[in-house]
N, C-alpha and C positions, 0 to 999 in steps of 0.2 A: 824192291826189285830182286830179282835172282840172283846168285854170282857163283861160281866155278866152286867157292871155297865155301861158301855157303855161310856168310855175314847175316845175321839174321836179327831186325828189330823188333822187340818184343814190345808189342803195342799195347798201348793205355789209353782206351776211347772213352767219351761222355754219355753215358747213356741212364734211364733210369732210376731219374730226376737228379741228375751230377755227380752220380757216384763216379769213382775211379773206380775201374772192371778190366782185366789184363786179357788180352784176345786170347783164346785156348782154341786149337781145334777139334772141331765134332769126331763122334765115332767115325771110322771107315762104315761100316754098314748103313750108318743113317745119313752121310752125305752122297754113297753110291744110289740111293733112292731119289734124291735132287736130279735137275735139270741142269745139263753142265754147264746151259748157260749163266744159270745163278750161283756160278761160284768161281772165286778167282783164288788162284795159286797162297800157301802159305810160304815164305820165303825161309831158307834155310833147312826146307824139307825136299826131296831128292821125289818121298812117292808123288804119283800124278793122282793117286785115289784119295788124298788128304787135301779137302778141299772145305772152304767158307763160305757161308751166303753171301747175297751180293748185299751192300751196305756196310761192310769189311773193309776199311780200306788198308793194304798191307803197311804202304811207305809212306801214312800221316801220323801225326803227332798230332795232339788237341790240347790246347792250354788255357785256363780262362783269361778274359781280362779282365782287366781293374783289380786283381788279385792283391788283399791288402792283408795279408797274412802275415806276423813274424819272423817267419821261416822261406829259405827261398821255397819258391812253388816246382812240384816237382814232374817233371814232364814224361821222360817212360828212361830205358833201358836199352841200349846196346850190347849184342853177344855175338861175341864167334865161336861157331861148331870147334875149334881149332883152341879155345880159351877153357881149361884145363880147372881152372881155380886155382892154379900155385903160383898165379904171379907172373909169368912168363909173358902176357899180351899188355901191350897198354895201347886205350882206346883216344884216338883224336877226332876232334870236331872242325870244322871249317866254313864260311858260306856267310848269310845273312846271322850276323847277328852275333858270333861264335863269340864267345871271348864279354864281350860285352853285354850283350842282353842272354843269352846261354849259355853256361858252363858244363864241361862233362866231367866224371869221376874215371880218370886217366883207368885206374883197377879197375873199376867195378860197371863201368859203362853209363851209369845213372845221369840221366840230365835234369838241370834245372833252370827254373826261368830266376834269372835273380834282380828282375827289378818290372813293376805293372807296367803289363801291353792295354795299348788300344785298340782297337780293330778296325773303329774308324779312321786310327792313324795308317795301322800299315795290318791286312786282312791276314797273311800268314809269310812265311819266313823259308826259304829253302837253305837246307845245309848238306856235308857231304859227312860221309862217317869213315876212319880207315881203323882196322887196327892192326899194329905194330909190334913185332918182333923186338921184346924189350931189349935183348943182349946185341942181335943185327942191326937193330933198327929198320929192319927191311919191312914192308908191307908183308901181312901174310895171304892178303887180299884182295883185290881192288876195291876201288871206294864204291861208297855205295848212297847215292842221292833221298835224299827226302824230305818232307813237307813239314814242318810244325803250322797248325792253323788256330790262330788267335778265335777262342771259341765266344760266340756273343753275349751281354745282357745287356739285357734293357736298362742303357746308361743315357740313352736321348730321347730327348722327345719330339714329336711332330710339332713341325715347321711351316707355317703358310710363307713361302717367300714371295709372293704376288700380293700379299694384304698389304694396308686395307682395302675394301674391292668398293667399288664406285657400280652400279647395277640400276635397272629400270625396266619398267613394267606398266602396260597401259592399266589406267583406270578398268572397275566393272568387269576385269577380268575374271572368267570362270576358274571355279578351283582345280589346280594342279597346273597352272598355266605356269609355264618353264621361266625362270628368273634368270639362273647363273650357277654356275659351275664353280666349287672352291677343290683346290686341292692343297693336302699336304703332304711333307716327305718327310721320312725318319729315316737316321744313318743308321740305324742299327741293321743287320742282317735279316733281309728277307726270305731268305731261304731256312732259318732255324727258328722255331717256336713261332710264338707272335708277338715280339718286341716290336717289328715293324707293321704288322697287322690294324690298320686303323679304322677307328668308329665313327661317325661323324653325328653331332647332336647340336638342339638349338637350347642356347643356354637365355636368352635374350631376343624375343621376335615371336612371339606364340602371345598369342593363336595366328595371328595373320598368315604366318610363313611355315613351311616343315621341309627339309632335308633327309636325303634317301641318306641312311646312315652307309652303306658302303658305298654308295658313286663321289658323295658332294652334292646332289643336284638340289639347288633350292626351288623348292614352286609356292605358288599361293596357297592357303590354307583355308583361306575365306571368299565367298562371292561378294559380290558390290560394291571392293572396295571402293570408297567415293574419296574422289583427289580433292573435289572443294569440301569433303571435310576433315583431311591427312593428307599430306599429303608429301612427307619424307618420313621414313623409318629407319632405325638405324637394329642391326639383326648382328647377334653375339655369337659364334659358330665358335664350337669345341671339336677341335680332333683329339680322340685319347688314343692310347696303342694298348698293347696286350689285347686287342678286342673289347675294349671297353669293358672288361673287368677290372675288379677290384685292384687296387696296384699299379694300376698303369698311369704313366706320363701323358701328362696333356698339353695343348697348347691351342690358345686360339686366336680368333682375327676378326672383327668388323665390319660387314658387307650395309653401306649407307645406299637404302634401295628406293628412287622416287617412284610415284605414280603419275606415268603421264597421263595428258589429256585426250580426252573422247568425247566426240561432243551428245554428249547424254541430258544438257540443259538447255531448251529453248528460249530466244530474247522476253523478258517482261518487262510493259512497262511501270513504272513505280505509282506511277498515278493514273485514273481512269480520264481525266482531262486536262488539258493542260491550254492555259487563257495566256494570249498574245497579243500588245497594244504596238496599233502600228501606225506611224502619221499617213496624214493623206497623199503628201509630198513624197513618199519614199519612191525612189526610182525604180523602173524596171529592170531584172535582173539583179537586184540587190539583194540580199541575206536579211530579213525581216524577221526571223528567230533559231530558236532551236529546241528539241527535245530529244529524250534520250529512254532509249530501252536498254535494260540491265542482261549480263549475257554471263554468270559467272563463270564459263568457261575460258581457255586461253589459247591465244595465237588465233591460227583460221576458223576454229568451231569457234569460238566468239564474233566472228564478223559478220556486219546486220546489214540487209537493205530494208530499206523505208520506199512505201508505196503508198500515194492519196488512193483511198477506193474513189470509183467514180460514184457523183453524185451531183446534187446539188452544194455551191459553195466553194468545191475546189478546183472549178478553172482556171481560178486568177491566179493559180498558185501551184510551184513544182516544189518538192522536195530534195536533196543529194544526201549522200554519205558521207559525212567528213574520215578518211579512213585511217587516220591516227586518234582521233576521240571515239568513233563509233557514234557519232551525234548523228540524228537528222535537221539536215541545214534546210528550212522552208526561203524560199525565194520568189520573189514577186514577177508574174509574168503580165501583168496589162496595170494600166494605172486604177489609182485607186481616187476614187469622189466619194467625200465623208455626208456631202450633203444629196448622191444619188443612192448610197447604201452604207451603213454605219456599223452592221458587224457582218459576218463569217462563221460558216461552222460545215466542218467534214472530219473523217476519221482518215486517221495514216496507220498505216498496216505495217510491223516488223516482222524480218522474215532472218534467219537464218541462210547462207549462201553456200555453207558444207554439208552435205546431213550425214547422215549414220544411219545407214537400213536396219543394224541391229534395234535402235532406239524407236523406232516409226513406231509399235505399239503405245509407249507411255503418252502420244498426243501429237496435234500437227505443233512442231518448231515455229509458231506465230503469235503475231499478240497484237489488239489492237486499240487504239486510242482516241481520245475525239479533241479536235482542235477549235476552239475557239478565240476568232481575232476581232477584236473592236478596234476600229479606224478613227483616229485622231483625229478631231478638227483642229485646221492650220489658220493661220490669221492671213489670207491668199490676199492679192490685191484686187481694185474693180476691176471688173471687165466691161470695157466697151458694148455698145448694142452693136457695132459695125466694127469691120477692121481698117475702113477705110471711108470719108466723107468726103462730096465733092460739092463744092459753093460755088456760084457767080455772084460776081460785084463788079457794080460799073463804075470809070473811072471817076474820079470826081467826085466818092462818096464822101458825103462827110464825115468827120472823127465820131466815132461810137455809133453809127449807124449799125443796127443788128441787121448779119447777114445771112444765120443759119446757126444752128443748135447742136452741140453734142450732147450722146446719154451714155452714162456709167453704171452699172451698179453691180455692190458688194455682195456675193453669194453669201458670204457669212454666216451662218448661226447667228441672230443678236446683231445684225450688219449695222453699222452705224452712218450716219449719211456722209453722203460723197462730196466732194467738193473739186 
């Protein structure tokens, strides 16, 4: 800043791959050609025609951190117009830091940083500057405010604070189909070089997967992935800084990404027929077997229904769903006579109950099978010719006089006689 007496810090900025370069001002001729907007005041200079580009700053300091030098680290210079060189001024310091983490040279103005900053501790420091009438002790000046700023390196590295990521993605998905989003952060200073500048690459997960190196965004890398034959991956994500050049800090995180399900496989069944022995006696409505089509997909694209085609064979007989096995349950709807018909034979149809329009070309979702049941013969008892006989006898009959006849007989296979 300005001041009356013209207290003036003589700046030492980083430029130029880290040299220390002391601010000088340009000709009057080649700064009167500038734009007055690109240039801001020299402090402790009176003309208005002595003027810097903008990117100058008059009232900061710059200091590196993590400065592990011998010697304290030396930060710029303090002058007053009024400071003769015989000794007569002595320069004090005050503010963030003064005393402890900065020292100045009372004579000669000179500041030092006497112990390593971090930046991600504390970014920059303000102090005030006075100097002093060494025999008064009076001010010869007012103070004068300013900036020391802890200058960056690349001392951290990127951080996923969100890992490790849990992520998921239907089966058969097309390539580039969007997975998930990683981010990481680096304390170092975004606004200076590219310490925080990050690259993002797959260190772990290729070919399947790829990452846009500056968003994060993971997508597929492969068509078809098939969940019934993968069906968890686990993807190794590196963020480096410096831009992914040589030198730079890394860090990475774990994205465990499943393949859901799609229903891309129709029911089959494992065998083209399937033989069912069933007694004659079995009740109506009763559960007389089961068979099963295979569906290896999961949840609702696995869920079958079973249909008899119509035909001959499968009147007597309705099918269900058992819908925690996926079985079809066959059940007897009329009774059955081993010695009016002795076997059975129709086909039952499996259908799929969710579809996927994208899938309709590879085939219809169906499959079909043939059932054949042979009817047990039971060991039943005779049967009556009648279910009811009606006799007359006159009183008086004598004992064992025969007064009428019943008939029985055994349906049986092999019947053996009645008695």
């Amino acid at each position: 800043m300005l001041t009356r007496n013209c207290l003036s810090l003589l700046l030492w900025v980083l430029f130029d791959g880290g040299l220390l370069t002391p601010l000088q001002p340009q000709p009057q001729e080649i700064l009167e050609s500038q734009p007055r907007e690109n240039v801001v005041p020299v402090p402790g200079r009176r003309s208005s025609a002595q003027r810097v580009k903008r990117g100058w700053v008059w009232n900061q300091f710059f200091v590196l951190e993590e400065y592990m030098g011998s010697e304290p680290q030396y930060v710029g210079k303090l002058h007053s117009d009024l400071d003769k060189g015989v000794g007569t001024v002595k320069y004090t310091l005050s503010g963030d830091g003064a005393g402890t983490v900065f020292t100045i040279d009372e004579t000669t103005g000179d500041i030092h940083a006497i112990r390593s900053l971090d930046r991600e501790e504390k970014p920059f420091y303000t102090l005030r500057a006075q100097a002093v009438d060494v025999d008064t002790k009076k001010p010869l000046e007012p103070e004068s405010e300013f900036i020391i700023k802890v200058q960056d390196i690349n001392d951290n590295e990127p951080k996923f604070l969100d890992g490790p990521y849990v992520a998921s993605v239907p089966e058969m998905s097309p390539v580039g189909a969007y997975v998930l989003q990683v981010k990481a952060t680096d304390a170092d200073d975004p606004t200076y070089g590219n310490s925080a500048r990050v690259v993002y690459s797959i260190l772990q997960g290729q070919p399947y997967f790829s990452i846009d190196p500056k968003t994060g965004v993971i997508r597929t890398a492969l068509p078809n992935m098939d969940r019934e034959v993968k069906e968890q991956y686990q993807v190794l994500i590196q963020a480096k800084d410096m831009g992914g050049q040589l030198g730079g800090l890394a860090g990475t995180t774990t994205v465990n990404i499943t393949l859901t399900d799609v229903n891309d496989n129709p029911p089959r069944f494992p065998k083209s027929i399937f033989h069912l022995k069933v007694p004659e006696t079995s009740h109506v409505g009763s559960a007389i077997g089961r068979i099963r089509a295979v569906d290896p997909d999961f949840g609702k694209n696995a869920e079958i229904e079973y249909n008899i085609v119509p035909g001959d064979g499968g009147n007597l007989f309705d099918i269900t769903t058992d819908e925690y096995t996926q079985e079809g349950v066959i059940k007897l709807k009329k009774p059955l006579d081993f010695e009016t018909k002795k076997a059975y034979t129709f086909k039952v149809e499996a259908s799929n109950l969710h579809l996927d329009h994208r899938f309709h070309s590879v085939g219809p979702f169906k499959d079909t099978a043939t059932v054949k049941i042979n009817v047990l013969d039971m060991d039943e008892p005779p049967v009556f010719s009648k279910p009811m006989y009606t006799m007359e006898v006159y009183e008086d009959t004598p004992v064992g006089t025969i007064i009428g006849a019943v008939t029985a007989q055994d349906l049986d296979a092999g019947s053996s006689s009645v008695r």
